[in-house]
N, C-alpha and C positions, 0 to 999 in steps of 0.2 A: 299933737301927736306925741306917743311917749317912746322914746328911741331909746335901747338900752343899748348900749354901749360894752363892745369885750375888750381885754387888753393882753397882752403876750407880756414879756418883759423888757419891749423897745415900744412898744406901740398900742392905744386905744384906738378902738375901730369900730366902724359898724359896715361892712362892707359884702350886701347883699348882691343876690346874682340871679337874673333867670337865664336857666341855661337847657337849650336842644341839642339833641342829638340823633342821628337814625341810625338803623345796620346798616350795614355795606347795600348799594342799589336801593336802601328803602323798601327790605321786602318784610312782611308784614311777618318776622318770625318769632316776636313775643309773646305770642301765647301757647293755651296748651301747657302751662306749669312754669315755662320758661320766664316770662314776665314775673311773675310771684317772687321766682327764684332770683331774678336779679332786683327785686325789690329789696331782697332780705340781705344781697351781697352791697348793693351800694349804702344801707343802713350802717354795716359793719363794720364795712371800711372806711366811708366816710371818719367815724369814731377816731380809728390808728390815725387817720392825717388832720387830724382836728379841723375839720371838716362838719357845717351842723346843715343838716338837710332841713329844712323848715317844710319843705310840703315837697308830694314827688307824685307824679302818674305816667305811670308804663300803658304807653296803646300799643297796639301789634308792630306800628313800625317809626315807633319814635318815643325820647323819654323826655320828660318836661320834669325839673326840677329845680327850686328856688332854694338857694340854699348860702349860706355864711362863711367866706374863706380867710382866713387873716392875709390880711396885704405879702407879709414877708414871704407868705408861699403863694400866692397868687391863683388866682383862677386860670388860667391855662396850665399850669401845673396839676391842681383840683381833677381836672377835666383829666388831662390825658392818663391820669393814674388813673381813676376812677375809672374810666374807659379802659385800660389796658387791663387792670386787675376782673373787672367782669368778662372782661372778653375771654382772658387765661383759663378761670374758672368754669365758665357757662358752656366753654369747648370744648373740657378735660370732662364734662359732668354731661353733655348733649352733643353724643358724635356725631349726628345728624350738621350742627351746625359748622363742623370741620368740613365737611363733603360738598355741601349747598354753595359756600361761601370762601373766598380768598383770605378776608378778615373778617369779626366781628361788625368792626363799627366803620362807619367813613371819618374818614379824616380829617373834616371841616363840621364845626358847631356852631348854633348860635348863642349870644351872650348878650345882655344886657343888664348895665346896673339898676338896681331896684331904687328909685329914689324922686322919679320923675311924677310916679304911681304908690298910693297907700299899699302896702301891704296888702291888706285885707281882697283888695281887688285884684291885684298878683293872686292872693292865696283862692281867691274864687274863680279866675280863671281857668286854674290849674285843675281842681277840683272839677269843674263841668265840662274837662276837656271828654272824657268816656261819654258823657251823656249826650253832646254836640254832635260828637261825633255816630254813634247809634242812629240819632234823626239824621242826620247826612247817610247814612247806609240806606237808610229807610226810603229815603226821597231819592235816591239812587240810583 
């Protein structure tokens, strides 16, 4: 396996992450534009906190995202900005979601380092989570 390696100015690293999250209660309020839209905000901010998203899927009521943190800032830092800046945004731009809801996001996430598991199988998981999910509607 070929493992590239990033480095800051203390530290080389390869420090991947799959990481879940839901809205507040698990209600199914990503769609309808709103998932797109936080598609394109966790892209960009990732970027400002040097943050590299390697693969991401928005379903209605959860985000799955595998993605590269440097150590010195850590993934639960990652996570809570990342969460805190979509939630700011996606409330000030969808006052629907101010009204429905107390907060954006719930306050516990799941985390797991990528390292147990080839990427590629991370990166496929993630990938057929929409279409899993669709047959689970279907069978339903």
């Amino acid at each position: 396996m070929d493992i590239t390696y990033k480095s800051n100015n203390n530290v080389v690293y390869s420090c991947k992450y799959h990481v879940v999250w839901c809205p507040k209660y698990r209600r199914k309020i990503l769609t309808n534009g709103i998932g797109t839209r936080l598609k394109e905000l966790l892209f960009v901010y990732a970027v400002n906190i040097s943050v590299d998203i390697m693969e991401m899927e928005i379903m209605p009521d959860h985000v799955y995202i595998l993605m590269e943190v440097d150590p010195q800032f850590g993934i639960h830092k990652a996570g809570k900005s990342l969460k805190g800046y979509t939630s700011k945004v996606l409330r000030s731009e969808y006052p629907s979601l101010k009204t429905r809801m107390p907060s954006l996001w719930t306050n516990s996430y799941f985390v797991s380092t990528v390292g147990g598991a080839p990427l590629d199988v991370i990166k496929q998981y993630i990938e057929n989570q929409k279409t899993s999910q669709r047959q689970k509607d279907k069978l339903g």
